[in-house]
DRENDO-1510 file (C-alpha; in Angstrom, 1 decimal, always signed):
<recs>
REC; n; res; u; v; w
REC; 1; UNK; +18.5; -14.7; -2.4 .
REC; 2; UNK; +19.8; -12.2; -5.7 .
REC; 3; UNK; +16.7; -13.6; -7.6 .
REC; 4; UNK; +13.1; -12.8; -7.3 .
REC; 5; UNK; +10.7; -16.2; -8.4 .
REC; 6; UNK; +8.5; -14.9; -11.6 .
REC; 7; UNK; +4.8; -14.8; -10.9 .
REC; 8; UNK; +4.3; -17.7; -13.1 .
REC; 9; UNK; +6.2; -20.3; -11.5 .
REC; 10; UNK; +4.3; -19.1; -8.4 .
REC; 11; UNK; +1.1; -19.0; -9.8 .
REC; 12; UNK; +1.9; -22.9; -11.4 .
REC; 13; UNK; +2.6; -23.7; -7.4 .
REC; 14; UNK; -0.7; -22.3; -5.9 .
REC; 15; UNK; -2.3; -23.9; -8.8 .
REC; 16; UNK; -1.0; -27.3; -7.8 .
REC; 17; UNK; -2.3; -27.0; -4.3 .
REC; 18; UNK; -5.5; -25.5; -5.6 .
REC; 19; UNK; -6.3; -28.2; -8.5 .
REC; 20; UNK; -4.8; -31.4; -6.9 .
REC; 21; UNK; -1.9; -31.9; -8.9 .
REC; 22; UNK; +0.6; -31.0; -11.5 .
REC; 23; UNK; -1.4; -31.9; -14.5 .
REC; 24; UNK; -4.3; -29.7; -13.7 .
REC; 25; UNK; -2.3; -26.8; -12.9 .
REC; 26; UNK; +0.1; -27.5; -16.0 .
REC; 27; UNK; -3.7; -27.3; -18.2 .
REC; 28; UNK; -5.0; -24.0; -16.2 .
REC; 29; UNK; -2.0; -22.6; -17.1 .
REC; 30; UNK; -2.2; -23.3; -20.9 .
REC; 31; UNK; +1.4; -25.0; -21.2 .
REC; 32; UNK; +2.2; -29.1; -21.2 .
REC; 33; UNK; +2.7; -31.0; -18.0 .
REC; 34; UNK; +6.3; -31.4; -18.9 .
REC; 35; UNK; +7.3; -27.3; -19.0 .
REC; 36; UNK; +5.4; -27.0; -15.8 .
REC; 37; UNK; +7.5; -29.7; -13.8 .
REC; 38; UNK; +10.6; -27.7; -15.2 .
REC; 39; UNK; +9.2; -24.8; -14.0 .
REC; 40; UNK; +8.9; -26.0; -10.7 .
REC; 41; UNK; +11.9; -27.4; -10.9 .
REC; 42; UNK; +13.8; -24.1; -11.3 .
REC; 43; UNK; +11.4; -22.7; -8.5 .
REC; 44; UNK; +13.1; -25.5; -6.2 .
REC; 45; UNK; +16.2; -24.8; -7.2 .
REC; 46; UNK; +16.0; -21.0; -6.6 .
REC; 47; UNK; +14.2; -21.2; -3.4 .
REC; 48; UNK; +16.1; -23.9; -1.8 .
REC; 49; UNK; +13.5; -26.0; -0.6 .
REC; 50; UNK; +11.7; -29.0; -2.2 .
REC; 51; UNK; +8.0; -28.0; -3.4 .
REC; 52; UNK; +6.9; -31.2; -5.0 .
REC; 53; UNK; +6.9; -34.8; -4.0 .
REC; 54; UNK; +6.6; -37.1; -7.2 .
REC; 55; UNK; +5.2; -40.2; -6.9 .
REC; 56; UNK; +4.6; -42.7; -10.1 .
REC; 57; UNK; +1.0; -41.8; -8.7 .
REC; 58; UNK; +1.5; -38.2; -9.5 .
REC; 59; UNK; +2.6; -34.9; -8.0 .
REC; 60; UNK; +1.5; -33.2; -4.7 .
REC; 61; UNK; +3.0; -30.2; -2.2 .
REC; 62; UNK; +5.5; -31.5; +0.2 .
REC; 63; UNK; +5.0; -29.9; +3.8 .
REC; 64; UNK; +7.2; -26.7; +2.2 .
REC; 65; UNK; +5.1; -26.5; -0.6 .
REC; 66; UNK; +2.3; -25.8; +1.3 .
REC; 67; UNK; +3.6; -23.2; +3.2 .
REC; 68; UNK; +5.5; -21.7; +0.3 .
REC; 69; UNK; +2.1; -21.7; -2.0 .
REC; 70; UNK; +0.4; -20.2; +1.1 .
REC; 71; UNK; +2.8; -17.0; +1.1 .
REC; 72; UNK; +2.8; -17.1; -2.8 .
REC; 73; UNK; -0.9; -16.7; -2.5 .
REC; 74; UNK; -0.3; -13.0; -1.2 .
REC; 75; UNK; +2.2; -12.5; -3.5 .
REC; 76; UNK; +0.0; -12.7; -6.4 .
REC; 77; UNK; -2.7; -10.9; -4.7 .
REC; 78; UNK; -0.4; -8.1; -3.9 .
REC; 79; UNK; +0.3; -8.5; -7.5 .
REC; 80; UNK; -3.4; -8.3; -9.0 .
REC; 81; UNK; -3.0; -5.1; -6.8 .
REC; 82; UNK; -0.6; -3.3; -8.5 .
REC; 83; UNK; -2.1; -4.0; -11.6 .
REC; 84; UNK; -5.5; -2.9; -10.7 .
REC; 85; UNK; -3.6; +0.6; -9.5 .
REC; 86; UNK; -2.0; +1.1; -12.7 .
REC; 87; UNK; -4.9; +0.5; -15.0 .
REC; 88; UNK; -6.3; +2.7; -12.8 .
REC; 89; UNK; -4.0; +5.5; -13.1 .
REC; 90; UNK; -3.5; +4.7; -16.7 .
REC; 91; UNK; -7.6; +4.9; -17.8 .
REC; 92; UNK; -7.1; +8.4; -18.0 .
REC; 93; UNK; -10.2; +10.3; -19.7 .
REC; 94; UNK; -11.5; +6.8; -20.8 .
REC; 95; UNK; -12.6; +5.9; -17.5 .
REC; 96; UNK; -16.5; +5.7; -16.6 .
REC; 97; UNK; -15.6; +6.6; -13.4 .
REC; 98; UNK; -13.0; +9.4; -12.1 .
REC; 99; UNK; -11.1; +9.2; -8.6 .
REC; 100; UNK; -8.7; +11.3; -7.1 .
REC; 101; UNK; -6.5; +9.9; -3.9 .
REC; 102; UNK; -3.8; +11.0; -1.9 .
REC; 103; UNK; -0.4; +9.2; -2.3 .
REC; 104; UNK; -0.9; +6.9; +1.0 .
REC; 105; UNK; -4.1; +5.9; +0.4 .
REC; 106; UNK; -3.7; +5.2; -3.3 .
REC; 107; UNK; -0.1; +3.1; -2.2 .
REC; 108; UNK; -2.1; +0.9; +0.2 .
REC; 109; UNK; -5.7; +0.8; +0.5 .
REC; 110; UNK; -7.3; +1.9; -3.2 .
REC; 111; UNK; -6.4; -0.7; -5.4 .
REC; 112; UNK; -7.8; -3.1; -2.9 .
REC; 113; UNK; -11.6; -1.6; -3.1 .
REC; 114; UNK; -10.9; -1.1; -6.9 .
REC; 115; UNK; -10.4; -5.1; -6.8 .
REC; 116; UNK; -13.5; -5.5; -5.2 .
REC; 117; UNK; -15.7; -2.9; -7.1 .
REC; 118; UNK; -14.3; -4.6; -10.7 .
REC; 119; UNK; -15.5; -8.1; -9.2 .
REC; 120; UNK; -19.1; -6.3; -8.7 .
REC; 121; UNK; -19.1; -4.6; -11.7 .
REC; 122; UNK; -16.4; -6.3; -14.5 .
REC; 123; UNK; -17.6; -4.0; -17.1 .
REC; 124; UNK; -16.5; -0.5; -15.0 .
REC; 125; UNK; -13.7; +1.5; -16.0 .
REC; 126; UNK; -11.3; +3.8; -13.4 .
REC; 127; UNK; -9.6; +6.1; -13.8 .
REC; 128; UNK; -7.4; +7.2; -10.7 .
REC; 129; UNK; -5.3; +10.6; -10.0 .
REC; 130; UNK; -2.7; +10.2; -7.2 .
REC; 131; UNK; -2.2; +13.6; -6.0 .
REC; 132; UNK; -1.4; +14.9; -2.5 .
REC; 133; UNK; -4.5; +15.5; -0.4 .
REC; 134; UNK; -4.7; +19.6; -1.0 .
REC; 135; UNK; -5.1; +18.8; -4.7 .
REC; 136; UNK; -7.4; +15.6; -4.1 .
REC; 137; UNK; -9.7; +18.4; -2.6 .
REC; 138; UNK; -8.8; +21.0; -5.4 .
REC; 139; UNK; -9.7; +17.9; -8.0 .
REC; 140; UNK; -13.3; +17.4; -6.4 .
REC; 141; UNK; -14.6; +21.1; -5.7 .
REC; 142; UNK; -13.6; +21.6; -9.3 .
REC; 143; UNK; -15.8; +18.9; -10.7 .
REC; 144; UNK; -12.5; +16.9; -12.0 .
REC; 145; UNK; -13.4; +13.8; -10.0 .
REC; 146; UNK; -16.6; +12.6; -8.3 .
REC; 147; UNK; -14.5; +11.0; -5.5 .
REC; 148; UNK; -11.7; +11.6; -3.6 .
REC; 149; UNK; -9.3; +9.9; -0.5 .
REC; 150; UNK; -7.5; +12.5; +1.1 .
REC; 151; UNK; -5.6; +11.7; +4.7 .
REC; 152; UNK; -5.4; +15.3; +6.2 .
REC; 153; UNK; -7.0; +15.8; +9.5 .
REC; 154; UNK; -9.3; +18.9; +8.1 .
REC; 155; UNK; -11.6; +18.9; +5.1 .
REC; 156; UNK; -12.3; +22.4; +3.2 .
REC; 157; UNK; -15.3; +24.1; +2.6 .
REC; 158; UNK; -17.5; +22.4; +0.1 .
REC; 159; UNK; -16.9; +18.8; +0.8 .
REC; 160; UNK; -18.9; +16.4; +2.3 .
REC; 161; UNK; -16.8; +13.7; +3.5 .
REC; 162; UNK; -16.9; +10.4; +5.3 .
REC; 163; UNK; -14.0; +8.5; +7.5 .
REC; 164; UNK; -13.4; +5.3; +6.0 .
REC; 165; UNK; -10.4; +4.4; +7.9 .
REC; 166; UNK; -7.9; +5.3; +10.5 .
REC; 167; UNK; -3.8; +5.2; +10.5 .
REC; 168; UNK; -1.2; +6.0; +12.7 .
REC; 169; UNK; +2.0; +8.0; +12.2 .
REC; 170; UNK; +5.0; +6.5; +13.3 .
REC; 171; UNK; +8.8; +7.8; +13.5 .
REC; 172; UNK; +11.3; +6.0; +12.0 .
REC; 173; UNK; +14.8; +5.9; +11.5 .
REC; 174; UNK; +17.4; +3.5; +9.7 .
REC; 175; UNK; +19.1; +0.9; +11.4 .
REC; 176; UNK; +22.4; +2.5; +11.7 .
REC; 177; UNK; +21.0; +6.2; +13.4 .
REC; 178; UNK; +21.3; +6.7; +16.6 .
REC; 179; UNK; +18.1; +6.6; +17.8 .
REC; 180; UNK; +17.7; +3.1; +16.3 .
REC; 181; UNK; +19.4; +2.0; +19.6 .
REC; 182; UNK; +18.0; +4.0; +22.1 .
REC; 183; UNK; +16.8; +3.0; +25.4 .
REC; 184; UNK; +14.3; +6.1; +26.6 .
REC; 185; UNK; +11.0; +6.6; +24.7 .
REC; 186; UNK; +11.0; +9.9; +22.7 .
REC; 187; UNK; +9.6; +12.9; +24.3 .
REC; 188; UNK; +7.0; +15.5; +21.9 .
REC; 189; UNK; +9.8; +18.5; +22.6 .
REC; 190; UNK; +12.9; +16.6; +21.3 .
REC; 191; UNK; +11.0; +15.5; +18.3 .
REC; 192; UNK; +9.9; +19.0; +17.4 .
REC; 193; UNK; +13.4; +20.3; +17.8 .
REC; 194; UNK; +15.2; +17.4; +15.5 .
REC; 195; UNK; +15.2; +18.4; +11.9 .
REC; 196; UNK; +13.3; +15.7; +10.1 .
REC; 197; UNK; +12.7; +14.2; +6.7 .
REC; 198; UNK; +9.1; +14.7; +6.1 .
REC; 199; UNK; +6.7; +15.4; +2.8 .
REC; 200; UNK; +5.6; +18.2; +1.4 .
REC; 201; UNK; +3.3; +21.1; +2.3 .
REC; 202; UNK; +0.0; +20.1; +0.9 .
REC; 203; UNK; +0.2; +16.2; +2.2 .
REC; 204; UNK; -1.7; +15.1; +4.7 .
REC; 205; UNK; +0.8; +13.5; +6.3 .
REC; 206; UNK; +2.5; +16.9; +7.0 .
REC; 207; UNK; -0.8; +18.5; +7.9 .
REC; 208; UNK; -1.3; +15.9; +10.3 .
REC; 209; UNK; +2.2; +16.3; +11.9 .
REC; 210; UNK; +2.2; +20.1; +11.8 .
REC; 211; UNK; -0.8; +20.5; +14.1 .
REC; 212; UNK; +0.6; +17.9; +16.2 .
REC; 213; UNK; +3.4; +20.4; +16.9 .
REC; 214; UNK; +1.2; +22.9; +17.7 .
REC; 215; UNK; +2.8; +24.9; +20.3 .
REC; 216; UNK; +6.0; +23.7; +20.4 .
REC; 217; UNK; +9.3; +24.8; +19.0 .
REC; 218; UNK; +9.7; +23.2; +15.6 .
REC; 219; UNK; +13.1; +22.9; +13.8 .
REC; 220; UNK; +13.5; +23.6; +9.8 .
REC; 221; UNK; +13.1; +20.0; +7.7 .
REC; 222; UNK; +16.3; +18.6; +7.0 .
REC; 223; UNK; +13.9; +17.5; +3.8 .
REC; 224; UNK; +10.9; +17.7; +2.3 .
REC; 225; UNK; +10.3; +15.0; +0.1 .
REC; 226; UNK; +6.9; +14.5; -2.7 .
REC; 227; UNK; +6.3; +10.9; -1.8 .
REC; 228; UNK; +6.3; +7.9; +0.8 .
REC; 229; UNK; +9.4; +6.5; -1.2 .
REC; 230; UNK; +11.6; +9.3; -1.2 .
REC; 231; UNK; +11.4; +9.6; +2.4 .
REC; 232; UNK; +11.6; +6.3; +3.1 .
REC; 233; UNK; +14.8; +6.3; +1.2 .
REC; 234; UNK; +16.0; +9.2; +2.6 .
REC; 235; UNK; +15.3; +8.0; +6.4 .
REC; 236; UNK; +17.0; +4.4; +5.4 .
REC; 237; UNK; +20.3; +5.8; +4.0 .
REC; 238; UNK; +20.2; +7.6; +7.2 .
REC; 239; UNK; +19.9; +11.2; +6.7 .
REC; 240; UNK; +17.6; +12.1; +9.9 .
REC; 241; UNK; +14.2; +10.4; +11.2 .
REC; 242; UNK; +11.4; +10.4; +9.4 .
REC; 243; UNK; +8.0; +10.3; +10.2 .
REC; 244; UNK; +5.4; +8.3; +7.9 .
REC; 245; UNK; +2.1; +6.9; +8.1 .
REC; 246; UNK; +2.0; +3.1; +9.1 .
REC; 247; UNK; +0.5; +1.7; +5.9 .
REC; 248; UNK; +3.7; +3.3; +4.4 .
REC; 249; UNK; +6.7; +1.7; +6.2 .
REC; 250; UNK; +5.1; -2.1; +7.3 .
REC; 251; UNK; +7.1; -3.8; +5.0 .
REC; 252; UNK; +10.4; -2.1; +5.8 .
REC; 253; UNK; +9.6; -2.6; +9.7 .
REC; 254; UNK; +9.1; -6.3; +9.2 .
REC; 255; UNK; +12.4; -6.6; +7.7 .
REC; 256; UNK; +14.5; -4.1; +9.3 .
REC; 257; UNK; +15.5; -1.8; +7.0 .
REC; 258; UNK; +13.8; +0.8; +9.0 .
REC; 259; UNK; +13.2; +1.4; +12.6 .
REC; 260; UNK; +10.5; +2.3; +14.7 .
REC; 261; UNK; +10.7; +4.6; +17.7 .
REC; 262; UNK; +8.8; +5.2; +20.4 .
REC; 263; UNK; +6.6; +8.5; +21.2 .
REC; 264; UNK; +5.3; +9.4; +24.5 .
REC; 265; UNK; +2.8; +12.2; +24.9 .
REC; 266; UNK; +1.6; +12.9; +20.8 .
REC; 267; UNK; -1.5; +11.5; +19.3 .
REC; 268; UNK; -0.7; +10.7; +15.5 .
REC; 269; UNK; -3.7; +8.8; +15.1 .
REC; 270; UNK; -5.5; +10.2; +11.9 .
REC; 271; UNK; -8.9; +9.8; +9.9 .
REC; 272; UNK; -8.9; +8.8; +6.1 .
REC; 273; UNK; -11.9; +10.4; +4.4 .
REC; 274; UNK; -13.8; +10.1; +1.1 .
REC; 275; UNK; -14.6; +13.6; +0.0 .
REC; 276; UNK; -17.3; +14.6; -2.5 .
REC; 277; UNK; -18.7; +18.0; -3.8 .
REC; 278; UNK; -21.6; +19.2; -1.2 .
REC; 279; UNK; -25.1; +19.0; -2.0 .
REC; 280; UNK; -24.4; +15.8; -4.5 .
REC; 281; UNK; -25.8; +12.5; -4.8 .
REC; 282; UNK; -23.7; +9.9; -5.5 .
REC; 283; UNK; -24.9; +7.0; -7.7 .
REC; 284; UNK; -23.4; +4.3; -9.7 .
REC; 285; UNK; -20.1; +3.5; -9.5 .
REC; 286; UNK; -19.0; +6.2; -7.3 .
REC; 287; UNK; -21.6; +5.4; -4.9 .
REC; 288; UNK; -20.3; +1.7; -4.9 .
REC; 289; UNK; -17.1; +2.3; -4.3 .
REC; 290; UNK; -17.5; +4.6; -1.1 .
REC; 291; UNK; -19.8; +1.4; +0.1 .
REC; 292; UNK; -17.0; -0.3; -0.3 .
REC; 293; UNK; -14.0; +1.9; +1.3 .
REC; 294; UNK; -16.5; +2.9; +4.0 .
REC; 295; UNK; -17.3; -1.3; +4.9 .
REC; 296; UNK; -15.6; -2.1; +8.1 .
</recs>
């Protein structure tokens, strides 16, 4: 499939399953009942599957509809997301409320409790830094921020902090490396000794893997890459393992385009913290949201 769906044609279709029929959804979404059928139409058409069943009666979801309009559903959630991240990052100084986070926490789990803070308070303004978790810190002690996310397993002097959730470094490779195929699970020592596509000094992700190798002998990085994307890319067109959090490389584990292997004898299980400046109270906002990111 060359061609993504537009969000509004997928909107229409959850619409029509939500409301009852076409009509309704046609109304909510401000255009006439016959441009809406056409945009369905073109949705069935790209998709390959029928959506609607039309009936002199009306229009409802056929069984593929449903299921189609349940996965759009996440789509456009995933969607609101985004936007609610790039708002976010775009606020800049007008933003009631300033927020620093490191790059895999800002990726995956901040515009999620930035959602659910804006449906508390619709009024509240963000603004959000993405930084890697030595500068999140830096950001915080120097009274840039109120709040920050950071995913290294140490917190500097200063910071009060709190775990609000836990992920899991995995390695990966791309399909075609050699290790994609392997049959024996990988051992601590033949990871440390593989040069490795990994972020830079300053992430957490690296912090987190660097103490892991504690004590062994560690080869030179093949790379050392600024974000989750770059490695990814780097690990996919093949150019050594990688290691990532979890968060960072579902999607391309679900569909392939990276591979997971498995470690024997290395914990890369990791806290995510909010961090804050010692000795202050939050209120307001920034109190909210660490309510919210700290909620189970």
């Amino acid at each position: 499939m060359s061609e993504l769906p537009d969000l509004e044609s997928l909107q229409l279709l959850v619409d029509v399953g939500l409301l009852g029929s076409l009509g309704q959804a046609a109304r909510a979404a401000g255009i006439a009942q016959p441009s809406a059928s056409k945009r369905i139409a073109r949705l069935e058409r790209r998709l390959g599957v029928p959506l609607l069943e039309r009936t002199p009666r009306g229009s409802a979801l056929t069984a593929e509809g449903r299921m189609v309009a349940g996965w759009a559903a996440h789509v456009l959630a995933a969607a609101r997301e985004l936007m609610r991240g790039v708002e976010a990052v775009r606020q800049g100084e007008a933003a009631q409320l300033h927020v620093a986070a490191s790059m895999t926490v800002a990726e995956y789990l901040v515009p999620r409790w930035l959602g659910e803070l804006q449906a508390r308070e619709p009024d509240i303004q963000v603004g959000l830094d993405v930084m890697n978790s030595t500068d999140v810190a830096a950001r915080v002690l120097g009274e840039k921020v109120e709040l920050g996310f950071v995913e290294g397993p140490t917190v500097p002097d200063g910071l009060a902090s709190r775990v609000v959730a836990t992920d899991r470094l995995v390695v990966v490779v791309g399909p075609a490396h050699p290790w994609a195929r392997r049959r024996t699970v990988l051992r601590v020592a033949e990871l440390a000794a593989t040069p490795l596509v990994v972020r830079e000094p300053g992430s957490g992700t690296r912090e987190t893997l660097d103490l892991a190798f504690a004590g062994q002998h560690v080869a030179s990085p093949r790379l050392e890459l600024g974000s989750n994307s770059a490695v990814k890319g780097a690990a996919q067109a093949g150019s050594a393992p990688a290691v990532l959090s979890g968060h960072a490389v579902e999607a391309e584990l679900a569909t392939g385009r990276l591979v997971e292997v498995p470690l024997a004898g290395l914990n890369l299980v990791r806290s995510l913290r909010a961090v804050w400046r010692r000795g202050r109270t939050l209120t307001g906002p920034a109190a909210t949201l660490l309510a919210i990111a700290s909620r189970p």
